[in-house]
Structure formats: C-alpha cells, structure tokens
N, C-alpha and C positions, 0 to 999 in steps of 0.2 A: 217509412224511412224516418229517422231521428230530425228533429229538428236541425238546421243550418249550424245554428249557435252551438249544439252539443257538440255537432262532431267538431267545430274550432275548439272547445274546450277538451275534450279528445285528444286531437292532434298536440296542443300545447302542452299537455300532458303527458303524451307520448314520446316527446321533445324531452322534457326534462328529465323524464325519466332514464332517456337515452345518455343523455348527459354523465348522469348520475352515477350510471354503471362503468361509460367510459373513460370518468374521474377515476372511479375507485378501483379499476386495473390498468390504470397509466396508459388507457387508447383513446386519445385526441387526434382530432382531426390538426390540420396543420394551422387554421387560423380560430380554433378554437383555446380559450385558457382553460387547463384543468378546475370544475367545480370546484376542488377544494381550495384553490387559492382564491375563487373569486368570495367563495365565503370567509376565508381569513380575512380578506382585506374588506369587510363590510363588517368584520367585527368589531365590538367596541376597545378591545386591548389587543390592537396590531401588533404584529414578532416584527421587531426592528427588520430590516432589510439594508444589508448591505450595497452602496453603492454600485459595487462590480456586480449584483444579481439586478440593481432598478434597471442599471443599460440594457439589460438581454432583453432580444427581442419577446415576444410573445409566444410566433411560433417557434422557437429554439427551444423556448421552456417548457411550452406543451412538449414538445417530442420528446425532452429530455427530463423528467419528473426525478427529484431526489429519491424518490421509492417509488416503486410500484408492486401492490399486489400482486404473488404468482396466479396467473391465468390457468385454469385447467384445462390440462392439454395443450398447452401455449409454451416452447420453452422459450427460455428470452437469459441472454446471458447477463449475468449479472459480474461485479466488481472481484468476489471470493472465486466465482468459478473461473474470471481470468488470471487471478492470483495463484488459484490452484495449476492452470494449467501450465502457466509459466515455468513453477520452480519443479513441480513434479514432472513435465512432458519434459523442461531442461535435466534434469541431474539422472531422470530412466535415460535419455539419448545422450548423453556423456558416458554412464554406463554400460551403455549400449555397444559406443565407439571402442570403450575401454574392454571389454570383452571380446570383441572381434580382433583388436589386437594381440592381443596380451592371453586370450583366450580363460582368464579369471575374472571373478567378480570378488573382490578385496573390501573387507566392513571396514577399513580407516580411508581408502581411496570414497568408499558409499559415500561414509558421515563427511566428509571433506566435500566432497563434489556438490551433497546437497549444502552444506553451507556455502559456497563459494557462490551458487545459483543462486542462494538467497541473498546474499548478502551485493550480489552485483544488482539483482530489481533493486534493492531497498537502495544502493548507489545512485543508481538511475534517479527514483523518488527522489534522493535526498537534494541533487542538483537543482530539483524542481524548487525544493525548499529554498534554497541560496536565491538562484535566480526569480522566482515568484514569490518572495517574503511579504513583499507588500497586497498581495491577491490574499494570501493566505492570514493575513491579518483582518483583511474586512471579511472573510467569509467565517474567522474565528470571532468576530464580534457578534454575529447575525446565529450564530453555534450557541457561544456561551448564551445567550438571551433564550434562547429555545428550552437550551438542554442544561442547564448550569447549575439547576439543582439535583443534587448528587443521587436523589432515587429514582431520575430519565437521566440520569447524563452516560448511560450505558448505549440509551438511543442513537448516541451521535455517531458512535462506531457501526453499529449494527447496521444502521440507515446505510451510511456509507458504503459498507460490504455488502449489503442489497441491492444497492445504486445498479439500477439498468445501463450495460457500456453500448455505446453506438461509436460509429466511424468518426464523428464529430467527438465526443467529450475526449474519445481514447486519447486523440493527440489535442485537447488544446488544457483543460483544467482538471481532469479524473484524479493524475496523479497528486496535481498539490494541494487536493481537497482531503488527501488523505492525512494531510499539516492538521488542516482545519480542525479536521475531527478529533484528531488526537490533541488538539491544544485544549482541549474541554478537560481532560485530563491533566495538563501541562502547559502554563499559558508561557514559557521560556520560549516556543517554537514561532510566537509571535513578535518578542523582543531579538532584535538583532545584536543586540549588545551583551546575550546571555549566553551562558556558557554550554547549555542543553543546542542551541542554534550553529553555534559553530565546531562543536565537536561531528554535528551528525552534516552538516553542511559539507564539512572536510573532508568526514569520511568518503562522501560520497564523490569529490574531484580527486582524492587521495587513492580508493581502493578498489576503482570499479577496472580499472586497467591490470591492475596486479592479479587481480580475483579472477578473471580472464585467463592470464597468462600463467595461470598455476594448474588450472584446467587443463588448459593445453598438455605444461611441461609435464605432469603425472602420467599423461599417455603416451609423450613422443616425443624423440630424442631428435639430438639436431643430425644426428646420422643418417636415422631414417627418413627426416623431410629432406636431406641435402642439403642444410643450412647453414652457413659457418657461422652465420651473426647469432645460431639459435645462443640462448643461455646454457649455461653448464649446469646442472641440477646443483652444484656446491651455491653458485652466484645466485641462483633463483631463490633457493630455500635462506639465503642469508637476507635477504629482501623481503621475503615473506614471515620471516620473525619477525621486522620492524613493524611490518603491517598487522600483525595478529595483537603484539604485544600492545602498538596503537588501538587497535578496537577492543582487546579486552579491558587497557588502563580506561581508556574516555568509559567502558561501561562502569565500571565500578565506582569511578568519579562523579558520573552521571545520577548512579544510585543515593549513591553518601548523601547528594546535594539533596533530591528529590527527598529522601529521607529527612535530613537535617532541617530543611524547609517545612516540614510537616502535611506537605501534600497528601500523604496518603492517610493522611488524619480525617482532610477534606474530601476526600476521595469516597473513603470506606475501602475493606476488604476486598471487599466482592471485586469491587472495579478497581481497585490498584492490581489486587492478582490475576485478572482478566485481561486486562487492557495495558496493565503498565510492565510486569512481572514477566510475563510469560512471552511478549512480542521483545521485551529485551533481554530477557534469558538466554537466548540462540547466541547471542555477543557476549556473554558470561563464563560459558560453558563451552563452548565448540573454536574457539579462538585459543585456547589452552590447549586443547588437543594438535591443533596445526602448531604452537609451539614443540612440543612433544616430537610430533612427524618430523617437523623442517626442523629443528635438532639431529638425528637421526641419518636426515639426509647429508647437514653438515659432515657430521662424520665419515660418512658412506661413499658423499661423493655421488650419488646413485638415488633415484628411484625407483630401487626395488622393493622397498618397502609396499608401495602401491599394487607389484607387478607379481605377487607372490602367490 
C-alpha cells in the first residue's frame, strides 16, 4: 500500500482536478466559486467588477456563471435558445390561430405577425432598460473593461447569448444585461440623457400594447368575440400608422446619429454589421411594410388583406 502522504497528495489532487473541470462547464457545487474567478481575482491585473456583481452572493454566482461551456450530452438552455423560442413558438402560434380561423396562411399577415412578436419581447427588454438604467450602467462599466477593445468586443454579445437561463436570472437581471452587452457597442444606452436611451425606452412603454392588439385585430373581429368596445379595423390601423411610423423615424434617427458620431469607425465592420446593422434592421424595413398594410386597411375599412 502507498504511503499515507501519497494518497493525501492524491486526493488533493483529485480535488482540484475536480474543481477544474467543474469550472470549466459551469457545474458548481452551491458553496463552491467557479475556479475561473478564483483565479482572475488572484491575478495581477483584475477586471473591474461592478458594484451590483461585488453584492452577489457566492452561491448565486456559482449557479449562475456568465458562460458556460456546452456539456456533452448535457442540454442546458441557454439566452438565444429562449430568444428563439419566444419569437418563433410566438408568431408559428399566431399563425397557427390565424389559419384555424380564416383557414389561410397570408405572407404579409406572416411578416407582420413575426415582427409584432418581435418587436413586443424587444418592448418588454426595452422597459427593463428605463426602469434598470442604473444596473445597466455598472454592468456596462465592468463590459466595457473586459470587452472594449474592438477585436473581443464581439465577446460581450456572444457571452450574453450563451449565458445559461435558470428560474432566478429569467426574472430578476437576464433581460437588462442585454443593455449592458450592447452598450460595448453603444455606450448612449448607458446615458439617460441620450437620445439612443429614450427613443428605445419609449418605444418600449409606447408599443408593446399596440403590438399586442394588432395581433389580435388581424385575426378577429369584434363580431366574432361579441365585443362592442372591440376596435373597428379603420381606428386600429390609423393607430398603428403612428406606431410604425414612430419606430421606423426613431430607427433612422438612431442610425444618422450612430453614424454621425462615428461609432462604427470604432466598432469596425464586422461588429457594427453584426451587432449593430442587422438587430436594428428589423425596425428599418418591416415598420414600412405595416405602413403600407395599415394604409390599405385605412381604405378598406377591413382586414382582409390578412384574410385572403
């Protein structure tokens, strides 16, 4: 049998090794801190640490790692997979409803339906934004320090959309860490006094109601629910012109500035048309078309355009 001493060296060995692995696919025990931060903070040039991350406890942050490795064989959901499940399980069962009625499936009812799903999460988010500006500020300082130079600061999104969701973060910080990440890109998300902060702020007490109830109106008339208060398809579509025309003017507004400022100087390519381009493209391009429609309807009196 080995000596006493070897197998302690052994075991302590076995320990750390255990550790080691458990760090590196985000499985902590509940009063253990993930290896990798116990090593960043024994490094000689610490990552700032924002205030609102020094309060969390230990165990919260073990459970809850900003990334973790996928496990094989493990699924574990993550930030994009509830993103995805949201706008695409929302606008296929809108769809879904809208075909059972109407017995069609309509490509300007589709394109409509998925932006309105999208654009009501991004509502939701944006609330977070307004009322958690100040969270989102210290977690964008503790960002930009990470990620701020412009050949990782692709990291700060990615991380994000990797981010493992649990019952805890869904409802208290996931959403307005989605500020944070994007202020690496765009640090106006951080100033409350900027014009990037209160257009998407707005939009989001502004159009997460109407976006809603344009869903609805497309499939059902106030005949069919027996509703006298329902809206008339003329009164709704002239309500959702102000609304469309509000989110297409604030995007291009939004653009000019972002431009004019020369962010996408400091950006680069790559990450302004990744990150900056293409998540506000959706508010460019598909808010013209619901002009177009809710015109249409104006005339018509009717959505049958939807129903055809």
């Amino acid at each position: 049998r080995p000596p006493r001493s070897t197998l302690m060296r052994s075991s302590a060995a076995s320990d750390v090794y255990k550790r080691q692995i458990n760090a590196e696919y985000g499985i902590c025990t509940q009063h253990e801190q993930p290896m990798t931060s116990r090593v960043r903070s024994k490094s000689p040039a610490k990552t700032p640490v924002s205030p609102q991350r020094s309060r969390r406890s230990t165990a919260k942050y073990a459970l809850v790692p900003e990334h973790a490795a996928y496990v094989p064989g493990l699924f574990v959901l993550r930030v994009w997979h509830l993103l995805f499940l949201i706008v695409g399980g929302g606008t296929l069962a809108v769809l879904r409803v809208h075909f059972l009625v109407h017995g069609v499936v309509n490509a300007l009812h589709a394109l409509l339906a998925f932006f309105l799903v999208l654009n009501a999460l991004i509502a939701f988010c944006e609330l977070n934004l307004h009322f958690r500006a100040r969270y989102i500020g210290q977690e964008a300082v503790w960002r930009m320090a990470r990620y701020g130079d412009p050949s990782v600061r692709y990291q700060s999104a990615t991380n994000y959309f990797l981010m493992q969701v649990t019952w805890q973060n869904v409802w208290s910080d996931m959403w307005a860490q989605m500020w944070a990440a994007y202020s690496v890109f765009d640090d106006c998300y951080t100033k409350t006094e900027s014009f990037g902060f209160w257009i998407d702020s707005g939009n989001g007490v502004m159009t997460l109601l109407p976006s809603l109830a344009l869903l609805a109106n497309m499939t059902f008339d106030g005949a069919q629910l027996s509703a006298d208060w329902w809206p008339s398809p003329r009164r709704m579509a002239m309500i959702q012109i102000a609304v469309f025309w509000t989110e297409w003017y604030g995007t291009v507004i939004y653009a000019w500035a972002f431009v004019r400022d020369a962010k996408h100087t400091d950006n680069g390519v790559l990450n302004t048309a990744l990150f900056v381009a293409l998540t506000n493209g959706f508010w460019a391009i598909l808010p013209l078309l619901g002009l177009y429609c809710m015109s249409q309807v104006v005339e018509e009196n009717s959505m049958a355009l939807f129903r055809q």
